[in-house]
TORKOL-4160 file (C-alpha; in steps of 0.2 Angstrom, whole numbers, padded with zeros to 4 digits, m for minus):
370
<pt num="1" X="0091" Y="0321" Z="m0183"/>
<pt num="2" X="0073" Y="0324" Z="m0183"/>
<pt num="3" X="0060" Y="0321" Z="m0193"/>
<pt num="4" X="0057" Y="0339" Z="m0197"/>
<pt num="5" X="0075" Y="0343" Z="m0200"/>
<pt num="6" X="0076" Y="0328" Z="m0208"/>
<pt num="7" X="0065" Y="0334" Z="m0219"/>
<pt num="8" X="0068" Y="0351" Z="m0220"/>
<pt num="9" X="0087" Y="0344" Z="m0225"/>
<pt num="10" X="0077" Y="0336" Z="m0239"/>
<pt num="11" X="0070" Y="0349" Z="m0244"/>
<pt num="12" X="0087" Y="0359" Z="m0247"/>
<pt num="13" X="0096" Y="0344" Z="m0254"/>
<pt num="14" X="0081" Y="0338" Z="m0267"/>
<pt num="15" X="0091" Y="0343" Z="m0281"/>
<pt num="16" X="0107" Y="0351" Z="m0290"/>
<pt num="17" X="0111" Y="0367" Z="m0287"/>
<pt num="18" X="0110" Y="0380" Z="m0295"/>
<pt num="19" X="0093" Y="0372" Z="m0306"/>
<pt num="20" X="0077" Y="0367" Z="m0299"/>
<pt num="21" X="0071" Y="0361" Z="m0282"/>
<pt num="22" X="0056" Y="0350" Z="m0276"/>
<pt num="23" X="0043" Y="0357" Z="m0268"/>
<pt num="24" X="0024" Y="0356" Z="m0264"/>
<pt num="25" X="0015" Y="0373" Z="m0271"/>
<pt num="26" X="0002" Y="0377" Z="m0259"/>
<pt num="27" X="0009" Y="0364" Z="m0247"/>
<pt num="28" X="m0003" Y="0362" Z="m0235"/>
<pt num="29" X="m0013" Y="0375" Z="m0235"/>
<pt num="30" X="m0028" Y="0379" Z="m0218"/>
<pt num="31" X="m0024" Y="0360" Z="m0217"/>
<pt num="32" X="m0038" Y="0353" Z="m0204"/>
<pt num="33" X="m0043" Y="0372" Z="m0198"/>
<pt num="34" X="m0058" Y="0374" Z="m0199"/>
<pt num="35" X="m0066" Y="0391" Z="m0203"/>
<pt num="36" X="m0083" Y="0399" Z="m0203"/>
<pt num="37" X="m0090" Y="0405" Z="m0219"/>
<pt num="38" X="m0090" Y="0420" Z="m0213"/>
<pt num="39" X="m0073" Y="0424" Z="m0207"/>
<pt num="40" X="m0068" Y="0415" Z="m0225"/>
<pt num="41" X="m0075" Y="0432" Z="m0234"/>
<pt num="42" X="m0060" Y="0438" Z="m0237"/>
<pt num="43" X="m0052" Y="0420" Z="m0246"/>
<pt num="44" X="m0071" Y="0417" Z="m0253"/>
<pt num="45" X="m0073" Y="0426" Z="m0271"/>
<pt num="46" X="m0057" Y="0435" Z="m0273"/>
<pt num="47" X="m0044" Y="0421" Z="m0263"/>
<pt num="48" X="m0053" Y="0404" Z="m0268"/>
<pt num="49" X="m0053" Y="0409" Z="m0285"/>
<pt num="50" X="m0035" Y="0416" Z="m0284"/>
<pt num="51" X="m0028" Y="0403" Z="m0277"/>
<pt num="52" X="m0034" Y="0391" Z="m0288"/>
<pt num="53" X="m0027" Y="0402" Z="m0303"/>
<pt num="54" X="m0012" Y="0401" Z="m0294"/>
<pt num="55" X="m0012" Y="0382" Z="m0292"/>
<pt num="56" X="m0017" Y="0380" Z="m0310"/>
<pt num="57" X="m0009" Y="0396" Z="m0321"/>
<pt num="58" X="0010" Y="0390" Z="m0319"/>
<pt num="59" X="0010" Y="0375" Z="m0334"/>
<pt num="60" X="m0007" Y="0367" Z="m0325"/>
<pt num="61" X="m0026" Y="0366" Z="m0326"/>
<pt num="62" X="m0040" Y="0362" Z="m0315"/>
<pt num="63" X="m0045" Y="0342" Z="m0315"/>
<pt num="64" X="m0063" Y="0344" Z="m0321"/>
<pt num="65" X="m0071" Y="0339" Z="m0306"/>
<pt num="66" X="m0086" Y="0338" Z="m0301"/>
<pt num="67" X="m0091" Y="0335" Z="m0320"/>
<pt num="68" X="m0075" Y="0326" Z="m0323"/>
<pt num="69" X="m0076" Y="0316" Z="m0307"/>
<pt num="70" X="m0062" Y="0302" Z="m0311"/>
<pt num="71" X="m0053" Y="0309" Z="m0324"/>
<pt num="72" X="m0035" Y="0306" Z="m0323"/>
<pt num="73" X="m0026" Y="0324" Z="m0317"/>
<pt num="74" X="m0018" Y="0333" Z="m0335"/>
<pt num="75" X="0002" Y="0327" Z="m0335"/>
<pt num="76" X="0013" Y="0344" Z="m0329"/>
<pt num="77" X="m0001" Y="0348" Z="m0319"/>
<pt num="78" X="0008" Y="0358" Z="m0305"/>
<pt num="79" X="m0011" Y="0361" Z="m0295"/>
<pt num="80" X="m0030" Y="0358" Z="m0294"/>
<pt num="81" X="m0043" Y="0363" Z="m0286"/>
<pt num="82" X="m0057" Y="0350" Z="m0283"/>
<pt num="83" X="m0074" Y="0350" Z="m0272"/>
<pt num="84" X="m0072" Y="0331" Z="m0271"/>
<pt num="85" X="m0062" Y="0324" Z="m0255"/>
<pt num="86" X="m0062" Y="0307" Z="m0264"/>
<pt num="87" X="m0058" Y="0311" Z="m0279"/>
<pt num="88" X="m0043" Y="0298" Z="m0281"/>
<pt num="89" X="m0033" Y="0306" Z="m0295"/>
<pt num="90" X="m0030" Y="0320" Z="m0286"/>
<pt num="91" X="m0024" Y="0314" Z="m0270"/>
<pt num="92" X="m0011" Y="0324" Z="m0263"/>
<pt num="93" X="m0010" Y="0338" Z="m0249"/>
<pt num="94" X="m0028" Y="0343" Z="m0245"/>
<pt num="95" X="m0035" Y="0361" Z="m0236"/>
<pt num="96" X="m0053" Y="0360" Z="m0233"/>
<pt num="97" X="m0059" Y="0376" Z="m0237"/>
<pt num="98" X="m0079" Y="0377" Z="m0234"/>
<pt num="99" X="m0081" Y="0361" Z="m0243"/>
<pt num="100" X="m0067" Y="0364" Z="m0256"/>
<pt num="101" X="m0051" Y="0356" Z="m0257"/>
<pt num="102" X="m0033" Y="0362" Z="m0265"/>
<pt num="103" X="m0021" Y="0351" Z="m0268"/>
<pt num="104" X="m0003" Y="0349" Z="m0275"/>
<pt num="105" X="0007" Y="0339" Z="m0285"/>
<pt num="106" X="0026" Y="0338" Z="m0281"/>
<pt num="107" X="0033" Y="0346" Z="m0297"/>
<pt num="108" X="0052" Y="0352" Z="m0302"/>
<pt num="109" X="0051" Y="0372" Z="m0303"/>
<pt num="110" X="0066" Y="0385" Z="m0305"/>
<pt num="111" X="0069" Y="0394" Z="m0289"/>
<pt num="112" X="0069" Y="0413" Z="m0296"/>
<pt num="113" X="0063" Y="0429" Z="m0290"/>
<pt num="114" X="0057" Y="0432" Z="m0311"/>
<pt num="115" X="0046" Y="0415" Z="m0311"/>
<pt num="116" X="0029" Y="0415" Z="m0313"/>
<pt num="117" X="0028" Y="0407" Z="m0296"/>
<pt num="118" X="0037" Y="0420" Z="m0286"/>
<pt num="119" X="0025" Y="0433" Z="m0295"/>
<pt num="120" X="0008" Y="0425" Z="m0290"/>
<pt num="121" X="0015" Y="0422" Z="m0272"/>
<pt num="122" X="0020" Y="0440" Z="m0268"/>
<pt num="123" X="0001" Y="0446" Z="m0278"/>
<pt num="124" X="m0005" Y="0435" Z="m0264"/>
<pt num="125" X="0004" Y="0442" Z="m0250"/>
<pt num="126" X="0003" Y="0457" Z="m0253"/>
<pt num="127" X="m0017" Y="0456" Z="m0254"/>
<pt num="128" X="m0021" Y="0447" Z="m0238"/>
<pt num="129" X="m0014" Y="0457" Z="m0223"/>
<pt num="130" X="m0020" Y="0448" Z="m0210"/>
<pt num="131" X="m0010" Y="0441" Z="m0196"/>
<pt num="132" X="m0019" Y="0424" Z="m0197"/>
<pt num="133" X="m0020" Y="0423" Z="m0218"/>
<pt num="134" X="0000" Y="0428" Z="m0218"/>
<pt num="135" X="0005" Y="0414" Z="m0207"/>
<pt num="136" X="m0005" Y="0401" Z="m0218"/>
<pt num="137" X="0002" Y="0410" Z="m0234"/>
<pt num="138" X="0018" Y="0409" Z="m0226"/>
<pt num="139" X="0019" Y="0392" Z="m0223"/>
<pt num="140" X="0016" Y="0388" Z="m0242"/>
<pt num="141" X="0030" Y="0399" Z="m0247"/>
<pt num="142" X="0042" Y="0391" Z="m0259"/>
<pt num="143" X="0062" Y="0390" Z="m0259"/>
<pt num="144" X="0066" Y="0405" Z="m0269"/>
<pt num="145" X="0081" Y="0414" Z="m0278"/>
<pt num="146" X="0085" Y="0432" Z="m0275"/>
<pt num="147" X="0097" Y="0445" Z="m0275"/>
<pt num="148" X="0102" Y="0455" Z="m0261"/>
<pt num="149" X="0116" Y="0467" Z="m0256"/>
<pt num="150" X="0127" Y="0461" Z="m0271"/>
<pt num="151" X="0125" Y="0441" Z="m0269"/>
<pt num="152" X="0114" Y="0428" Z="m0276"/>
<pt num="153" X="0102" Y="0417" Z="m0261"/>
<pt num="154" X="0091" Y="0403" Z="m0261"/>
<pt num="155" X="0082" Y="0408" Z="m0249"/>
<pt num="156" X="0068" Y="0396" Z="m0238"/>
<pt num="157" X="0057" Y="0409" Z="m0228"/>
<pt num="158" X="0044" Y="0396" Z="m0222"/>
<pt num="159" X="0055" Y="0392" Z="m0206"/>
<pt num="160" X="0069" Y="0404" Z="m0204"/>
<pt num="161" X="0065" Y="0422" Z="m0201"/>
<pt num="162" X="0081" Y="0429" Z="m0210"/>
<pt num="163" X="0077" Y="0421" Z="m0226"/>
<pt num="164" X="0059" Y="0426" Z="m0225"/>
<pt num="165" X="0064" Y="0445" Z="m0221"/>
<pt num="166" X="0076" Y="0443" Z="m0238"/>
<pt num="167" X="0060" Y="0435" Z="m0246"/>
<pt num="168" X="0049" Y="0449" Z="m0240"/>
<pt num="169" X="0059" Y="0466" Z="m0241"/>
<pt num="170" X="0076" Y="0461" Z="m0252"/>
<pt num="171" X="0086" Y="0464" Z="m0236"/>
<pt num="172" X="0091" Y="0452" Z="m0220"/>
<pt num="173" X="0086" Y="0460" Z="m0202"/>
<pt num="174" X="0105" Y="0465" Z="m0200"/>
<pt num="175" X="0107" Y="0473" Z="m0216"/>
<pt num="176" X="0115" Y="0491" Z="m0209"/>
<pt num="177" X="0128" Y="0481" Z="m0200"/>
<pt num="178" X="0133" Y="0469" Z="m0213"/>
<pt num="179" X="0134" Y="0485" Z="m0227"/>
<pt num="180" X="0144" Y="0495" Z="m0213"/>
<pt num="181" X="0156" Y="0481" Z="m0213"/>
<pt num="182" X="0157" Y="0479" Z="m0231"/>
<pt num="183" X="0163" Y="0498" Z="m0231"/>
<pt num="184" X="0174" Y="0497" Z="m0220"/>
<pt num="185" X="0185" Y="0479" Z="m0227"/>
<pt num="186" X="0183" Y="0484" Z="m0244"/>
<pt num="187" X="0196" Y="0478" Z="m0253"/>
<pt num="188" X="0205" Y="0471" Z="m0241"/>
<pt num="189" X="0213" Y="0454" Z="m0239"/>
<pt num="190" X="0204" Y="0451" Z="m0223"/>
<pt num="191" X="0198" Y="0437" Z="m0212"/>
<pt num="192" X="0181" Y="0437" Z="m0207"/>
<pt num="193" X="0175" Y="0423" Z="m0197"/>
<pt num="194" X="0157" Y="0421" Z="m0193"/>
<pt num="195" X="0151" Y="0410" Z="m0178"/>
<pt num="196" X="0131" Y="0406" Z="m0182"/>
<pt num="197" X="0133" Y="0410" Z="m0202"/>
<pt num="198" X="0114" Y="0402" Z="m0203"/>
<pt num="199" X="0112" Y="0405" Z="m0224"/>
<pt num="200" X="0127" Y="0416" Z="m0225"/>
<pt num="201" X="0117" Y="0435" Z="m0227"/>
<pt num="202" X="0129" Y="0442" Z="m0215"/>
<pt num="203" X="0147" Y="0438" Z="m0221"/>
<pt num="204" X="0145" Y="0435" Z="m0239"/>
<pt num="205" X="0139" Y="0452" Z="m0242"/>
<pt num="206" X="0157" Y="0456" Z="m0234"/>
<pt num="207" X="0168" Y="0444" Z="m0244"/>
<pt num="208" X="0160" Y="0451" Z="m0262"/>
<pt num="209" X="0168" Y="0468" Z="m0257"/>
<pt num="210" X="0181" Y="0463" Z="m0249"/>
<pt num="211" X="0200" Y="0460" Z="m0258"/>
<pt num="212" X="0202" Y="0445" Z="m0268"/>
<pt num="213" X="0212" Y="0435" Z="m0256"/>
<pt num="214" X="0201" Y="0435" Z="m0241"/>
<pt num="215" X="0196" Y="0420" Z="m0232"/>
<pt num="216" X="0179" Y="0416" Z="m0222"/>
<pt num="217" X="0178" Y="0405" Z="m0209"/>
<pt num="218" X="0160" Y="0402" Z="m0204"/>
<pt num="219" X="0152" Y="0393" Z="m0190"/>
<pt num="220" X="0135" Y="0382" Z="m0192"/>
<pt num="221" X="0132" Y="0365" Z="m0183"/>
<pt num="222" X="0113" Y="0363" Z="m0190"/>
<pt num="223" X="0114" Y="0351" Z="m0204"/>
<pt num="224" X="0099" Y="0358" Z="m0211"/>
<pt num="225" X="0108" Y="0379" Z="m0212"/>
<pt num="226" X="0126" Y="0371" Z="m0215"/>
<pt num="227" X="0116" Y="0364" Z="m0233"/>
<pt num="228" X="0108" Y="0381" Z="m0236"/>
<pt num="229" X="0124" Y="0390" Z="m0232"/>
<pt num="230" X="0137" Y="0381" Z="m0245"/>
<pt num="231" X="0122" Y="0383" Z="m0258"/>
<pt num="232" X="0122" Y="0402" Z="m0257"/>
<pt num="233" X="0141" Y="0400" Z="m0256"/>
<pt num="234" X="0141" Y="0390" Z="m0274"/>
<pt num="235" X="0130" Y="0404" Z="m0280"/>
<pt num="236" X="0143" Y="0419" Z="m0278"/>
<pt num="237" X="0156" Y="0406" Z="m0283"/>
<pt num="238" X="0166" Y="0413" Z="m0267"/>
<pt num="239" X="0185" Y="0404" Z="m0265"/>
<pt num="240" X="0193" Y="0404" Z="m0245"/>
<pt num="241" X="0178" Y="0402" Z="m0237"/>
<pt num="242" X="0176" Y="0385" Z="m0224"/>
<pt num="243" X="0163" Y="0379" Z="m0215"/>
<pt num="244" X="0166" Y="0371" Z="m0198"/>
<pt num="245" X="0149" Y="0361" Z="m0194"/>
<pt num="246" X="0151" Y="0361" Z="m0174"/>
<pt num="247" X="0147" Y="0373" Z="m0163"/>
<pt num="248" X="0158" Y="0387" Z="m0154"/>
<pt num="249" X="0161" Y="0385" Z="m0132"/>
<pt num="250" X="0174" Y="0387" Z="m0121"/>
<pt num="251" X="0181" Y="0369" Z="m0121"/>
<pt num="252" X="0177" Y="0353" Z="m0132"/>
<pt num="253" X="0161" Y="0344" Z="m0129"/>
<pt num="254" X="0148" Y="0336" Z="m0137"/>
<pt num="255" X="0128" Y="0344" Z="m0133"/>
<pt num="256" X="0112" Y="0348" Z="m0139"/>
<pt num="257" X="0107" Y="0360" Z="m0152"/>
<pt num="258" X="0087" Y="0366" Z="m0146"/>
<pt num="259" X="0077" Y="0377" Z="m0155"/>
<pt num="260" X="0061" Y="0388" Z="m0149"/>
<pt num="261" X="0044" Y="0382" Z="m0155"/>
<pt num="262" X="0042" Y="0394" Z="m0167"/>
<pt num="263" X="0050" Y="0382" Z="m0178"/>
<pt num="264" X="0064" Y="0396" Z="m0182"/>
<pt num="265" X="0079" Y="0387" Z="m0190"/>
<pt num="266" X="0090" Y="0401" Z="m0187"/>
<pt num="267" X="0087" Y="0401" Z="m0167"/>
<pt num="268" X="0096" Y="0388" Z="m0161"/>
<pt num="269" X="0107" Y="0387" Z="m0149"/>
<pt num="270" X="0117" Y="0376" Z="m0138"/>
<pt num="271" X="0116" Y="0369" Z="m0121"/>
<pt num="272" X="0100" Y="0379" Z="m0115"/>
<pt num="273" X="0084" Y="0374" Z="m0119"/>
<pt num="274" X="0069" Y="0388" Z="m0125"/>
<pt num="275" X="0056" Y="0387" Z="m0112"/>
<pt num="276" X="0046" Y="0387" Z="m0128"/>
<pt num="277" X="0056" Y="0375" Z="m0137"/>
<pt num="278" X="0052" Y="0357" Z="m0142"/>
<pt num="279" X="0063" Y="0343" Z="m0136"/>
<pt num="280" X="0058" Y="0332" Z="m0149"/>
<pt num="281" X="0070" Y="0345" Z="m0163"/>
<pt num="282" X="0084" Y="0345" Z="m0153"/>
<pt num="283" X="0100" Y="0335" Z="m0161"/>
<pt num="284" X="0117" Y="0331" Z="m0156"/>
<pt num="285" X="0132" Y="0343" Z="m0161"/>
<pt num="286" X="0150" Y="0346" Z="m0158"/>
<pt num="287" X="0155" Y="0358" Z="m0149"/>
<pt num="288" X="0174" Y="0367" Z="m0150"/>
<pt num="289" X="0187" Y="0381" Z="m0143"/>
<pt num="290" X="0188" Y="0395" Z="m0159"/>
<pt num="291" X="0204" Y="0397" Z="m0154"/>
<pt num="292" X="0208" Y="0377" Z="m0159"/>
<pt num="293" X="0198" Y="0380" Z="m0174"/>
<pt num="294" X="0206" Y="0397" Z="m0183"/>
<pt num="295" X="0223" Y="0385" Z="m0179"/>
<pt num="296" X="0217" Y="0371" Z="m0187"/>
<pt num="297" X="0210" Y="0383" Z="m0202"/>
<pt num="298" X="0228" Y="0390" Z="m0203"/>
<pt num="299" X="0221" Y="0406" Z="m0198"/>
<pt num="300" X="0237" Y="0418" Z="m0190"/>
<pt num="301" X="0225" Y="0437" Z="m0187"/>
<pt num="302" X="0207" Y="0439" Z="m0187"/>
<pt num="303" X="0201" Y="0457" Z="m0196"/>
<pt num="304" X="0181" Y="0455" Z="m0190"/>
<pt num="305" X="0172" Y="0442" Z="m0179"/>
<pt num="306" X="0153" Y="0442" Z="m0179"/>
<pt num="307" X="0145" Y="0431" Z="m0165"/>
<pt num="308" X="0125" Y="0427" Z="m0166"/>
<pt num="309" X="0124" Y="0412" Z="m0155"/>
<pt num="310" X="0108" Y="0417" Z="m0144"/>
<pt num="311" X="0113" Y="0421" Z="m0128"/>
<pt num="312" X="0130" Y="0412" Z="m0128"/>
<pt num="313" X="0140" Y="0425" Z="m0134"/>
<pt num="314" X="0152" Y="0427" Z="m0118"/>
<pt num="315" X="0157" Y="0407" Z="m0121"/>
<pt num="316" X="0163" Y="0409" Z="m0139"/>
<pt num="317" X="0173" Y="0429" Z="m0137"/>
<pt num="318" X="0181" Y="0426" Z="m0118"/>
<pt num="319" X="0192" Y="0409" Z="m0121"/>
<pt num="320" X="0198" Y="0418" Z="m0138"/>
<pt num="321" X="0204" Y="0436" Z="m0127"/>
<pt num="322" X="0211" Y="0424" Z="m0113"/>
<pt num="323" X="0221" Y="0416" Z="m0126"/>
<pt num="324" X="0234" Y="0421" Z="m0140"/>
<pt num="325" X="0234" Y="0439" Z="m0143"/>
<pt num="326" X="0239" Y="0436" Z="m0161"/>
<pt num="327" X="0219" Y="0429" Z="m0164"/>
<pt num="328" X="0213" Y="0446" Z="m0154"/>
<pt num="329" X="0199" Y="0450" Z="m0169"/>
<pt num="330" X="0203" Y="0467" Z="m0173"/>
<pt num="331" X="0183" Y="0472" Z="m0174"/>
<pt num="332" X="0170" Y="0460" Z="m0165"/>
<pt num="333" X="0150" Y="0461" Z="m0168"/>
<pt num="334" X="0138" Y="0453" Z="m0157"/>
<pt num="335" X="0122" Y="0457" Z="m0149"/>
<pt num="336" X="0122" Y="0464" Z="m0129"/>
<pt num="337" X="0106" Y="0464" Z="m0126"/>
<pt num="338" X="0109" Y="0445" Z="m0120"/>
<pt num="339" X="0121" Y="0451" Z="m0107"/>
<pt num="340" X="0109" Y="0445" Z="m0092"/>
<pt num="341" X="0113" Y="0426" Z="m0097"/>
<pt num="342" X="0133" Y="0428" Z="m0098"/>
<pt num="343" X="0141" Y="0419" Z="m0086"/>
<pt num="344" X="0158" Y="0428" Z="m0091"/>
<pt num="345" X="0163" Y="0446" Z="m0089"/>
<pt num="346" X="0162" Y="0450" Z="m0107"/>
<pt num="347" X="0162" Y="0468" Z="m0108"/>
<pt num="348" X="0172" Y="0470" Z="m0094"/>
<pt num="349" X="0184" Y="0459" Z="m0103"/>
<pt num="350" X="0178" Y="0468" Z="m0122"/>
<pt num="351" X="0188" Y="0484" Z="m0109"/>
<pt num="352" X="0202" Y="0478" Z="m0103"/>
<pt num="353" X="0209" Y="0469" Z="m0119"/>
<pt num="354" X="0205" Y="0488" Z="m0128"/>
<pt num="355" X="0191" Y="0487" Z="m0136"/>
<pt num="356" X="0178" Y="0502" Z="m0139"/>
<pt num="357" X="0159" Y="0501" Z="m0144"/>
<pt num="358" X="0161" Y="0511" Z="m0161"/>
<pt num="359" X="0143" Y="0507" Z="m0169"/>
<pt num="360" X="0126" Y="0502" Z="m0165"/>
<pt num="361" X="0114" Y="0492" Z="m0175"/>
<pt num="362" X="0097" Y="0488" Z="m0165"/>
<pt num="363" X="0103" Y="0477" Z="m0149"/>
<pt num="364" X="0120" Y="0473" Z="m0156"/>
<pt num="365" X="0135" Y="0483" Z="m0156"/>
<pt num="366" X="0152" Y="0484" Z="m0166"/>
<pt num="367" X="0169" Y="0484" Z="m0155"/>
<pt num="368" X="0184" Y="0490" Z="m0163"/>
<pt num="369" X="0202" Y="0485" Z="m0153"/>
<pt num="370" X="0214" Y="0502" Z="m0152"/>
């Protein structure tokens, strides 16, 4: 694995779930950027000050210096903000800001939406609006807990752009589908299975409505994702739901997983490297038949497939309609705007086995089997 998944894996798996996880508040914030006073206006007065209030309101105070130049930091301090780079006590993360310095103390925080924490991150947000300010913030944001569509997440939205857009609005990008779907099995025994479950927003919403005997089977060969996804599992204390950790192709390999440079955790995908992507992320993953593994999961009818595989959709729905017809999904979801890198006749083949587009959500589109 590499060292940033490694250490994103860290960060998911610091501690028990549900209870605290370790983080660093203000990690790294305008780490070695450096910034003109005058484009600082904005962060100078109000955001300086604001942030420092952040850093040292939650259980925490500022370390004295400069008149207290030496002074041990206060025990349970969670942040200060010091003008001295050498001030020993507070060694830690440092963000040169015009000649002042925030840094952090790795500290054990609840992860909830009604923590002081949360509040004081989304005051901040929601005052810079800059493009440039965001991404900093952004980077700083915190595992968090929050509720959406019914179900209980932990959500990480410095690197994974569906838990950030659960952080920021309540709802993942997808949310019309997953709530049309929802409808739709409500109260049924169904089997959904999900191939690229990333933190589970899609088909969890699903198996809280749906009847007390359906199963899940989900889909996530990144380490760091799989972690996230069995916590948000453990939260909505859901039974019959298991977690293959290889990827979905037509026959049995082993490849790469690549993700784009964008540092997206929920992008990866396998085989084709991002002509923005960094090599130096990419790790080894297994890769299966679906069909091999619903048999293997004892899985005889499938009521709803959603496939989100990043262009490789055709290799995960054309080996399953070439085979059994018992394992035919009876709705399937994916996106089609990535039909110009198929190498497989999937709608053609969507046609002919008697499936129909019935909805649209943005680029992907729901086909129901007559």
């Amino acid at each position: 694995m590499s060292s940033g998944l490694a250490s994103a894996s860290r960060m998911a798996t610091a501690s028990s779930w549900p209870g605290s996880v370790s983080m660093m508040i203000l990690r790294g914030v305008m780490v070695n950027r450096p910034f003109r006073r005058t484009r600082l206006h904005g962060l100078q007065g109000w955001g300086i000050n604001r942030l420092a209030g952040f850093a040292n309101g939650i259980n925490g105070r500022a370390c004295g210096a400069p008149a207290g130049i030496g002074a041990e930091p206060t025990a349970g301090t969670h942040g200060i903000i010091c003008p001295d780079p050498d001030h020993a006590p507070c060694a830690g993360w440092r963000a040169t800001m015009t000649g002042w310095h925030i840094m952090t103390l790795q500290t054990d925080i609840e992860a909830d939406t009604g923590s002081a924490l949360d509040a004081k991150v989304r005051e901040i947000w929601s005052r810079f609006q800059k493009p440039w300010v965001r991404k900093i913030l952004r980077d700083t944001l915190p595992p968090t807990r929050i509720t959406s569509m019914g179900c209980e997440f932990i959500v990480h939205p410095r690197d994974n752009f569906t838990e950030f857009k659960i952080w920021e609005t309540g709802l993942p990008p997808e949310h019309a589908a997953t709530l049309h779907i929802a409808g739709v099995l409500a109260g049924q025994d169904a089997v959904i299975v999900d191939v690229g479950a990333n933190a589970g927003a899609f088909f969890l919403p699903i198996m809280q409505r749906a009847g007390k005997k359906a199963r899940a089977i989900a889909f996530e060969p990144n380490p760091v994702m799989r972690d996230r996804l069995a916590v948000n599992v453990k939260l909505n204390k859901l039974t019959g739901v298991r977690v293959f950790d290889c990827a979905v192709g037509a026959e049995e390999a082993s490849t790469r997983l690549h993700f784009p440079r964008n540092g997206n955790l929920g992008q990866g995908r396998v085989d084709l490297e991002y002509t923005d992507g960094n090599a130096d992320t990419a790790i080894d993953v297994a890769v299966r038949p679906l069909a091999d593994c619903l048999k293997q999961a004892r899985i005889k009818t499938v009521d709803f497939l959603k496939v989100d595989v990043e262009g490789l959709e055709d290799r995960v729905i054309c080996p399953l309609l070439e085979g059994d017809e018992a394992l035919w999904p009876r709705m399937i979801y994916f996106e089609v705007a990535h039909d110009g890198t198929w190498s497989m006749p999937l709608l053609e083949m969507l046609e002919e086995r008697g499936y129909t587009a019935v909805g649209s959500f943005d680029n992907n589109s729901l086909f129901e089997r007559s």
